[in-house]
C-alpha positions in Angstrom: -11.1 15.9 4.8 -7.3 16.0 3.7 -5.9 16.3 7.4 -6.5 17.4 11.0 -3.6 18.8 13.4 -3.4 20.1 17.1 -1.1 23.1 17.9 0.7 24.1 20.9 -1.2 27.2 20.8 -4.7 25.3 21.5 -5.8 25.8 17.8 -7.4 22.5 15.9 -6.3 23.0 12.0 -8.5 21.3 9.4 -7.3 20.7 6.0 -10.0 20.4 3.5 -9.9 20.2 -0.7 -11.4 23.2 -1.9 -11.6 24.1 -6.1 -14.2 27.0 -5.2 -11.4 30.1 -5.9 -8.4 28.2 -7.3 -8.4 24.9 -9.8 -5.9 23.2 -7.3 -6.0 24.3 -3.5 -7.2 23.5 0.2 -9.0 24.8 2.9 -7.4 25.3 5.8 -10.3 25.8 8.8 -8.9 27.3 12.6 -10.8 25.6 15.1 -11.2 26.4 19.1 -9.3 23.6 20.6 -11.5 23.7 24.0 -15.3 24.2 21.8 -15.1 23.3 18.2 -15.6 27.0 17.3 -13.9 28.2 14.4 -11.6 30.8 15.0 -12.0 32.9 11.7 -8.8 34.1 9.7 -8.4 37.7 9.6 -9.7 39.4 6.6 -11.6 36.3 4.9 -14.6 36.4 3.7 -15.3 32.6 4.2 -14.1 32.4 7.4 -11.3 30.0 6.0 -7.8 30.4 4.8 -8.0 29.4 0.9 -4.1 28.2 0.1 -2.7 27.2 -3.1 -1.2 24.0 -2.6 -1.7 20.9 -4.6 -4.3 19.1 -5.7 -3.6 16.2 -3.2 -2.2 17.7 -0.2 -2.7 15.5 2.9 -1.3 14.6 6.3 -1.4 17.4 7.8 1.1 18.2 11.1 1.7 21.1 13.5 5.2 22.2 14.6 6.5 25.6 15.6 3.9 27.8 14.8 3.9 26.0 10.9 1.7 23.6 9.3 3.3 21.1 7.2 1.4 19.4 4.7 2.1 16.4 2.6 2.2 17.6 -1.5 2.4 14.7 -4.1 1.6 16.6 -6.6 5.0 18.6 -6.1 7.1 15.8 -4.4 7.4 18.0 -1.1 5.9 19.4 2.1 3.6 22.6 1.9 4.5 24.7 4.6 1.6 26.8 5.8 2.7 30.2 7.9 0.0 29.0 11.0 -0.9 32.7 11.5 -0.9 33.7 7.8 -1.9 31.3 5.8 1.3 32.1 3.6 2.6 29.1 1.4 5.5 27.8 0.9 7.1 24.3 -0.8 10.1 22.6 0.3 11.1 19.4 -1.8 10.9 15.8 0.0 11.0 13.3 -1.9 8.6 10.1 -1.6 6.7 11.3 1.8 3.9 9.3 3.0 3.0 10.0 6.2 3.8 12.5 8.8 2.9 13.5 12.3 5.0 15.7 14.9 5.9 15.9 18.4 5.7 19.4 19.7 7.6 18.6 23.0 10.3 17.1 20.7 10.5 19.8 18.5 10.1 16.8 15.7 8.7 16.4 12.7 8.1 12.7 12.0 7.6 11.8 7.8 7.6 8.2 6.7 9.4 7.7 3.3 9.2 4.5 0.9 11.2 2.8 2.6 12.3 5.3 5.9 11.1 7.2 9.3 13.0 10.0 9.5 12.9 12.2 12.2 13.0 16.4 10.8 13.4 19.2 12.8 11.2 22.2 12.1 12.9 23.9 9.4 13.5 20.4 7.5 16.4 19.7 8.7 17.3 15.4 9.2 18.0 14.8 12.4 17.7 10.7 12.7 16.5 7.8 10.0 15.3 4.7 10.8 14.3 1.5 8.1 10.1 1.8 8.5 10.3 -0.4 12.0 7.2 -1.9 10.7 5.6 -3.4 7.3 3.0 -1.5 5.5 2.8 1.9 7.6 -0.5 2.7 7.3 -0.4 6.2 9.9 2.1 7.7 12.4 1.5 9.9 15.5 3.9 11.5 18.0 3.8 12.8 20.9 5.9 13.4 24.4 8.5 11.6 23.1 6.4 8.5 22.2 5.9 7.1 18.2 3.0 5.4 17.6 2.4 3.5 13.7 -0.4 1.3 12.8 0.6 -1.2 10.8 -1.8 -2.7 7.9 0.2 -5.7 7.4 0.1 -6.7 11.0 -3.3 -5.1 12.2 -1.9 -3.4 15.4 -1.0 -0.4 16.4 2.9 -0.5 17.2 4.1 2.3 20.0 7.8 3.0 20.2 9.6 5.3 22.8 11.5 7.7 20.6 12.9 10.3 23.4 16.3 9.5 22.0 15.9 10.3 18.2 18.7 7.8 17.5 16.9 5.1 19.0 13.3 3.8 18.4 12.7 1.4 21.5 9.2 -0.9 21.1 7.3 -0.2 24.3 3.7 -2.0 23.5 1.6 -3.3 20.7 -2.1 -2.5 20.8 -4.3 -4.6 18.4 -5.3 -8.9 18.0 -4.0 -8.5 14.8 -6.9 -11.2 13.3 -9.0 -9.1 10.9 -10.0 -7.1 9.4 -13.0 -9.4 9.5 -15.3 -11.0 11.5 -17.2 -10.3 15.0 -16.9 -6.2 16.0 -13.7 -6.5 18.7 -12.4 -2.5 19.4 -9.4 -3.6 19.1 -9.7 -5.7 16.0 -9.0 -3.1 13.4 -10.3 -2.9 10.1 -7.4 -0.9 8.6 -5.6 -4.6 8.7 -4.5 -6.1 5.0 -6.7 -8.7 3.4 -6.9 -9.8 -0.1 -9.7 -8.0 -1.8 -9.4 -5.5 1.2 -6.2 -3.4 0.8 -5.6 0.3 1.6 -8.4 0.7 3.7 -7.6 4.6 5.6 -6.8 5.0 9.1 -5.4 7.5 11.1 -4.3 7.5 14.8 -3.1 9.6 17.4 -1.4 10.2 20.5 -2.0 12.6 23.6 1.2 13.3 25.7 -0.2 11.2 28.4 -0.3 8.0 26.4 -3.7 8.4 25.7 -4.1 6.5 22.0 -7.1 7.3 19.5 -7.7 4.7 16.6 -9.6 5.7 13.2 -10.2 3.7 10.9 -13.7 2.5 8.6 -16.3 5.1 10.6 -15.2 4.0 13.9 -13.3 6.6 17.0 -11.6 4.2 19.3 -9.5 5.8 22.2 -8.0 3.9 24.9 -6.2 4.3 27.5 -2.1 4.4 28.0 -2.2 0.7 29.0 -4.8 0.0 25.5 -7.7 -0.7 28.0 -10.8 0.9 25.7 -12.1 4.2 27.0 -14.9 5.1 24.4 -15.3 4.3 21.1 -17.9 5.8 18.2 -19.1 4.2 15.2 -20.6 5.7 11.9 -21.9 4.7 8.6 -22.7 6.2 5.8 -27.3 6.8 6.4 -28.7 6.3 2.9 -30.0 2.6 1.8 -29.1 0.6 4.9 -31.4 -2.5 4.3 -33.1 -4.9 6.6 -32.2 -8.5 7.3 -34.9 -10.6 6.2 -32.9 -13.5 7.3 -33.0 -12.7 11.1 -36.7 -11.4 11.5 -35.0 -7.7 10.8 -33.2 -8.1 14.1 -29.9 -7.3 12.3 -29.1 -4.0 10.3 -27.1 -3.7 7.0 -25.0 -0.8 6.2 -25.2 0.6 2.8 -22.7 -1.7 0.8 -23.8 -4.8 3.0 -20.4 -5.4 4.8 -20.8 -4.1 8.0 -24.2 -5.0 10.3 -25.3 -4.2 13.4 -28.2 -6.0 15.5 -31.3 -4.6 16.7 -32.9 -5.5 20.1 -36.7 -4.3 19.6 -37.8 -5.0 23.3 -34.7 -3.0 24.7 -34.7 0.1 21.9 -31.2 -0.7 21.7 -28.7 -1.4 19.0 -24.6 -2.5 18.7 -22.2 -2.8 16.1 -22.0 -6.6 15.0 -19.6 -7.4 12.6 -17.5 -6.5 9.1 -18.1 -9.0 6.5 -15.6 -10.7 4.0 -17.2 -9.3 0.6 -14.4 -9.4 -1.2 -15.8 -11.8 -3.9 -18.5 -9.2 -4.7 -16.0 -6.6 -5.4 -14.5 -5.6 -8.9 -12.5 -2.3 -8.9 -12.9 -2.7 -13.0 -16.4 -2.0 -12.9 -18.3 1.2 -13.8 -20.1 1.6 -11.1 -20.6 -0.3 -7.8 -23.0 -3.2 -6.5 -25.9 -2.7 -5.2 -26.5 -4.3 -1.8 -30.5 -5.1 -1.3 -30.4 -7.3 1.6 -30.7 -10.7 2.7 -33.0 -13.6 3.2 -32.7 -17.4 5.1 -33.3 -21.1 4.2 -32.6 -24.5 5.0 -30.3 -23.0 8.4 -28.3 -20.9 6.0 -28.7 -17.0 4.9 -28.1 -15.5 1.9 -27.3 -12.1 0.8 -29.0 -10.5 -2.7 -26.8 -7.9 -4.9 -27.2 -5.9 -8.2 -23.3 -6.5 -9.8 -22.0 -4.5 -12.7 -20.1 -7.8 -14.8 -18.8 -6.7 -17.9 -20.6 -3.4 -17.0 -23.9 -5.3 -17.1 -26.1 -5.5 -14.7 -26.1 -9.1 -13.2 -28.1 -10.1 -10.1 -25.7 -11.8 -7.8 -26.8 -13.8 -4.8 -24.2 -15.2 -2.0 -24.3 -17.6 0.6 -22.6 -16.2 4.5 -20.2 -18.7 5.2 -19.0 -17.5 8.6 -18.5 -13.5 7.6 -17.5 -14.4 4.1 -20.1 -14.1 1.6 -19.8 -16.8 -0.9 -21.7 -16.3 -4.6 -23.4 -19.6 -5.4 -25.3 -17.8 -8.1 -25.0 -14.9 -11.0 -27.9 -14.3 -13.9 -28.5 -11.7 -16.3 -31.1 -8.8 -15.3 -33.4 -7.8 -18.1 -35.0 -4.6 -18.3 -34.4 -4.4 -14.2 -36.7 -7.4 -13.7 -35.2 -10.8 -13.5 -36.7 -14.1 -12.2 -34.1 -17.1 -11.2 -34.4 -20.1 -13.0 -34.7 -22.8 -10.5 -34.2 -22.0 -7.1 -31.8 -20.7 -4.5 -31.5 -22.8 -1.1 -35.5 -23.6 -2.0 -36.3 -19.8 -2.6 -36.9 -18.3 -5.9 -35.8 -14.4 -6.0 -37.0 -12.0 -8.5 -35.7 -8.2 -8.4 -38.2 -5.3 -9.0 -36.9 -2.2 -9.1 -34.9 -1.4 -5.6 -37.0 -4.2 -4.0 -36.1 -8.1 -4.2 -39.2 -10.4 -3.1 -38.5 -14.0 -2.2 -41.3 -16.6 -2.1 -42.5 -20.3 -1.3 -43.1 -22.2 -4.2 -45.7 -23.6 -2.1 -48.6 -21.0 -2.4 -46.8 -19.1 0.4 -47.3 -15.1 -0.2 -44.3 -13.3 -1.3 -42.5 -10.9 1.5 -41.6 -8.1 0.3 -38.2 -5.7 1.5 -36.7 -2.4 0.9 
């Protein structure tokens, strides 16, 4: 999903990437603001307006019956006719972000190093230095600017009724992750080394309301930042079992975010997002391979498959706090590899997608997906 925008009209517009009819284009989806129903375009086929814009449109923002979409490709805005689906480009240099303000009359776009405030045929009406570091999303609304900062880890809310004037109003957000212990309003868009960049999005209803995305979760709270609801997603496939708590905690797919289990109450909850930083390498080929984790001597230790030198390594780290730690790295052969020696008292041997970890002792081997 490129971008998602509310109208004025009550129409949801949803910008996807689409190559099906054109090498470089999106698909722009009308939704039913009050069901979720899409609202088909006239004449099309696919029940979806297919427009030519670049390859990397993004941000997408309702004003005046236009959509405005951010274009790197073409160093501009793609402006969408909202009840056409005709295309248009106007050049703006450097844009980043965007959001609008349809009591305003605003378009909001956030430059390199600028916020300036557009009117809705692109005109500059007010611009501002960024008023925070590292922007990392921008939403408008009623006369109220609200930008989540990845540098800072909050979300900063500004009264902007006078376009001349951005006045600070609240800050939302402990600003002490992105990791550790799950907190709503410790967000994981927040800088870290090893952990830059990470998407977010947020937005604002005209009452204040504030909604928070970022890493799977949907946080919305209220106008005073008191949490209302919040959701919480990961991706399904490979979530592995934690061998190390008597599988009473949960591993997401890439074994940085883990949620416990409470067997005698069917219930579960988000726990934490782990430092994993060390097991990362944007050089590689392909990704780790996260296959769980196991316990000894009072500590626990998580087991990974690690492209080094785009060879597969088996990689085994010690949780120090929520920071994984490697304390060792050998060689797979063939798939199969058995540690020399022994990790925290455990010897681990990979098989397949499976790792086994045994007692020297003649205990039997346990076995975990």
């Amino acid at each position: 999903m490129r971008g998602v925008a509310a109208g004025a009209d009550g129409n949801v517009w949803v910008l996807r990437a689409d190559t099906t009819f054109a090498a470089s284009g999106s698909r722009l989806t009308r939704l039913d603001g009050s069901n979720g129903s899409i609202r088909p375009w006239k004449g099309s086929e696919v029940m979806h307006a297919i427009v030519r814009t670049g390859a990397g449109a993004c941000r997408l923002a309702a004003l005046g019956g236009k959509l405005f979409a951010i274009d790197p490709e073409k160093n501009g805005l793609d402006v969408i006719d909202a009840a056409t689906g005709e295309l248009s480009v106007r050049p703006l240099d450097g844009a980043e972000l965007l959001a609008s303000d349809e009591h305003s009359g605003v378009l909001w776009v956030a430059r390199k190093a600028t916020l300036d405030a557009l009117s809705p045929d692109l005109q500059v009406l007010a611009s501002h230095p960024l008023p925070v570091a590292r922007p990392g999303a921008i939403a408008a609304s009623n006369g109220t600017l609200a930008v989540a900062s990845r540098a800072t880890g909050k979300v900063h809310l500004f009264s902007c009724a006078d376009l001349k004037t951005l006045k600070p109003l609240r800050i939302v957000g402990r600003g002490d992750g992105p990791y550790g212990e799950f907190r709503t309003d410790r967000f994981l868009f927040q800088d870290a080394p090893g952990w830059e960049n990470s998407p977010c999005d947020v937005a604002i209803s005209p009452a204040g309301e504030l909604a928070v995305i970022d890493r799977g979760r949907l946080i919305v709270l209220d106008p005073k930042g008191r949490l209302l609801w919040y959701t919480f997603g990961v991706f399904g496939n490979q979530s592995q079992l934690s061998h190390g708590t008597q599988y009473r905690r949960l591993w997401d797919t890439y074994g940085d975010r883990s949620f416990t289990l409470d067997e005698k109450r069917g219930t579960w909850e988000p726990e934490a997002f782990w430092d994993t930083s060390a097991v990362r390498d944007a050089r590689a080929e392909w990704s780790n391979v996260f296959l769980g984790d196991f316990a000894d001597g009072g500590k626990v230790f998580g087991v990974y498959v690690r492209p080094l030198a785009n060879t597969p390594h088996l990689l085994v780290v010690r949780y120090d706090g929520y920071r994984a730690v490697p304390v060792r790295t050998t060689p797979l052969d063939g798939g199969r590899v058995a540690v020399e020696g022994l990790v925290a008292g455990l010897p681990v041997v990979v098989k397949g997608a499976y790792f086994v970890r045994a007692q020297f002792e003649g205990a039997p081997a346990e076995e975990g997906a």
